[in-house]
C-alpha positions as a Markdown table, in Angstrom:
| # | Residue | x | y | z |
|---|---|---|---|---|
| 1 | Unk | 58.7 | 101.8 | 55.8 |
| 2 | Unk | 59.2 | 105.2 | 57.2 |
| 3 | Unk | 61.3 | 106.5 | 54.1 |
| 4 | Unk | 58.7 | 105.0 | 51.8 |
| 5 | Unk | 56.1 | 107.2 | 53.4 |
| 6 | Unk | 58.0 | 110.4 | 53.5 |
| 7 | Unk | 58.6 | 109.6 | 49.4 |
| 8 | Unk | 55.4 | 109.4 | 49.1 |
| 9 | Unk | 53.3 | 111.3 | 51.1 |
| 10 | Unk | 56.2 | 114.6 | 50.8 |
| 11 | Unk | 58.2 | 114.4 | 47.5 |
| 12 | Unk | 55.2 | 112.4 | 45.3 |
| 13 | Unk | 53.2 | 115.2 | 46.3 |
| 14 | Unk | 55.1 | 118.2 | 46.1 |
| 15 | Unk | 55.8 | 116.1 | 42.1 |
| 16 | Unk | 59.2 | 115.5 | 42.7 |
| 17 | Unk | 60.2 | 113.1 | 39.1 |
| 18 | Unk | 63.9 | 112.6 | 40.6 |
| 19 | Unk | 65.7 | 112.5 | 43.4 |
| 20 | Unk | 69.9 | 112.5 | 43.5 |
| 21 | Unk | 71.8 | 111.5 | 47.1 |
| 22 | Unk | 75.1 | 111.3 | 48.3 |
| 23 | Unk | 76.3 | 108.2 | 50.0 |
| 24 | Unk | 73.1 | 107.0 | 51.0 |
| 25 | Unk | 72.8 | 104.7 | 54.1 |
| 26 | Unk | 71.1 | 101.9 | 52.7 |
| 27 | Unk | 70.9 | 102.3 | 49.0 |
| 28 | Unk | 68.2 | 99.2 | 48.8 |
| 29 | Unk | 65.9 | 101.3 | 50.8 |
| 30 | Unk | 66.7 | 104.6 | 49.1 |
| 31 | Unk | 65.7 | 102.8 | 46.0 |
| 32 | Unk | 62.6 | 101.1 | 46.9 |
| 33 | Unk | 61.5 | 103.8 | 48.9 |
| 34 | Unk | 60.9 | 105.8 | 45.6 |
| 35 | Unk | 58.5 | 105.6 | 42.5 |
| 36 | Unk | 60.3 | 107.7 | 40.7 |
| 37 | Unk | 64.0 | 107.8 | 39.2 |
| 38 | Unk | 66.3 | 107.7 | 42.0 |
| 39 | Unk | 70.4 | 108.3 | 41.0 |
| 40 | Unk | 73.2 | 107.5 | 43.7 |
| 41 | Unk | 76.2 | 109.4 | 43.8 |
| 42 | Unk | 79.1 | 107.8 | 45.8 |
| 43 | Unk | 81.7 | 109.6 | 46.7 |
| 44 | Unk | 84.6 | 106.4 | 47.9 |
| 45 | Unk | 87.3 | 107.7 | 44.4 |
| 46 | Unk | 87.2 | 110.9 | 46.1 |
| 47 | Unk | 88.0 | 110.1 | 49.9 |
| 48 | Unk | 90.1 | 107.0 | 48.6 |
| 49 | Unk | 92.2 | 109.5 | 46.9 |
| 50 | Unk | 92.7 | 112.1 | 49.9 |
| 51 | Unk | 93.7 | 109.0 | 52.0 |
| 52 | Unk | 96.4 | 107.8 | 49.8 |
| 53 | Unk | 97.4 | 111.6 | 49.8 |
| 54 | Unk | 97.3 | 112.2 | 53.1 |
| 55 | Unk | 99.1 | 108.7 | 54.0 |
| 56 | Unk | 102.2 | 108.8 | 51.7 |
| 57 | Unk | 103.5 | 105.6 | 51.4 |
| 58 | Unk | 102.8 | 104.6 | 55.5 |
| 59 | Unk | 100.0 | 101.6 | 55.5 |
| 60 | Unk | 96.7 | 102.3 | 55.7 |
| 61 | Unk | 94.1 | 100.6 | 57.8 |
| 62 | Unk | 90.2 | 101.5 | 57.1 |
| 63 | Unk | 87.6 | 101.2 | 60.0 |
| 64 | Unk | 84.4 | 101.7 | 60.5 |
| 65 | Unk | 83.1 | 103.6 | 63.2 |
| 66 | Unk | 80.4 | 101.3 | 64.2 |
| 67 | Unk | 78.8 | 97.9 | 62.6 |
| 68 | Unk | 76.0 | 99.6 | 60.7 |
| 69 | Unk | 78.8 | 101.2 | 58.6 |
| 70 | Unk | 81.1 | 98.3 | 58.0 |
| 71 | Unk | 79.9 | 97.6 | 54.7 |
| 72 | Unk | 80.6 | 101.2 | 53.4 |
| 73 | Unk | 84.1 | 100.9 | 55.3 |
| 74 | Unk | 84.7 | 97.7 | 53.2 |
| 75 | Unk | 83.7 | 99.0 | 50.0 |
| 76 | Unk | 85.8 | 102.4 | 50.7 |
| 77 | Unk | 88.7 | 100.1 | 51.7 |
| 78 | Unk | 88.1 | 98.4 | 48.2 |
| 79 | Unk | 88.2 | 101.7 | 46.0 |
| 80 | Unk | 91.7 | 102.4 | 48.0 |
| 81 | Unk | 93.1 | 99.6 | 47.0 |
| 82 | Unk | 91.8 | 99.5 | 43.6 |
| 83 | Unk | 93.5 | 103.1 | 43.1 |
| 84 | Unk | 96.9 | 102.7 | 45.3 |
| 85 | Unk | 97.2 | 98.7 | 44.1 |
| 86 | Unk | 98.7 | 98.6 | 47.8 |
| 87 | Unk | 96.4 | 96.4 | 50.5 |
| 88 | Unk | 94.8 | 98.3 | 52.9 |
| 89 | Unk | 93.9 | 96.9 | 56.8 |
| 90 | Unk | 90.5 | 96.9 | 58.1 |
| 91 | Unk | 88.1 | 97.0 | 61.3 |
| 92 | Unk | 85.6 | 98.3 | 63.4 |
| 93 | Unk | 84.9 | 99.9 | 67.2 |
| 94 | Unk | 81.3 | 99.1 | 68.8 |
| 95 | Unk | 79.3 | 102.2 | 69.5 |
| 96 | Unk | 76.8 | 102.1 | 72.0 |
| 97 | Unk | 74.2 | 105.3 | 73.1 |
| 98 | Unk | 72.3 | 105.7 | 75.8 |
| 99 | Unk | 70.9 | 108.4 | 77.3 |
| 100 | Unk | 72.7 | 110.9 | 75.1 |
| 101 | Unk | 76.2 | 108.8 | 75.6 |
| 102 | Unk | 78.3 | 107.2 | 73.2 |
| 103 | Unk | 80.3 | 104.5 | 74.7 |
| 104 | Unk | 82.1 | 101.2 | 73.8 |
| 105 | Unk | 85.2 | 99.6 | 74.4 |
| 106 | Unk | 85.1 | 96.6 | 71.2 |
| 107 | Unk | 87.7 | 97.7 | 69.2 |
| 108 | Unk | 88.8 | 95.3 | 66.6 |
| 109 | Unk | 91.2 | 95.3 | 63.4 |
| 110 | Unk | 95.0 | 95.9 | 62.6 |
| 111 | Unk | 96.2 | 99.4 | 62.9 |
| 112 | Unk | 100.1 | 98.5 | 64.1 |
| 113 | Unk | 102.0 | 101.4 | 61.8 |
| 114 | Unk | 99.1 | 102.4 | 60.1 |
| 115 | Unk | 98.2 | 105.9 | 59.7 |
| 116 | Unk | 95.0 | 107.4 | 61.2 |
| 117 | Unk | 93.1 | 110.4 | 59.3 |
| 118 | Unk | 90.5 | 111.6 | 61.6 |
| 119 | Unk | 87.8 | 114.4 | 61.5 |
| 120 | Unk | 85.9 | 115.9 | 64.0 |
């Protein structure tokens, strides 16, 4: 709802015809937040190829850091695979916030021998 009324009431205005993201959240709400053309770039080919890099021939396990991005870990963990033709491992951590705090303790998925790429 909220997206819808920023499309409309800040792009629509402004006469915005187009709009172009990156790895969007939820691309069903991106796109039916919009009355106008709406393109989605994703950019999984890219980071699936700097993690085959990056792991040599070690296994890889892909997580997600939370459950509101498993689905993006899943389909990110598909595009590595499509381009390596090696399986890749998966899971997720819980994240919890509170007052400013990120905690959790759920950890859950096979990372025995894998290699883990992180970013800060």
């Amino acid at each position: 709802m909220t997206t819808r009324y920023v499309a409309q009431q800040l792009f629509e205005a402004a006469g915005t015809n187009q709009v172009m993201t990156l790895d969007v959240h939820n691309i069903a709400a991106f796109q039916n937040a919009f009355r106008c053309r709406t393109i989605h770039l994703s950019a999984k080919r890219l980071f699936a190829d700097v993690i085959a890099r990056k792991a040599g021939d070690g296994p890889v396990t892909i997580f997600s850091p939370d459950g509101g991005g498993i689905k993006r870990a899943q389909l990110l963990k598909e595009a590595y695979e499509r381009l390596t033709g090696e399986p890749a491992g998966f899971g997720f951590m819980e994240k919890r916030r509170s007052r400013g705090v990120v905690s959790g303790e759920l950890f859950a998925g096979e990372i025995k021998d894998a290699t883990v790429l992180s970013t800060t």
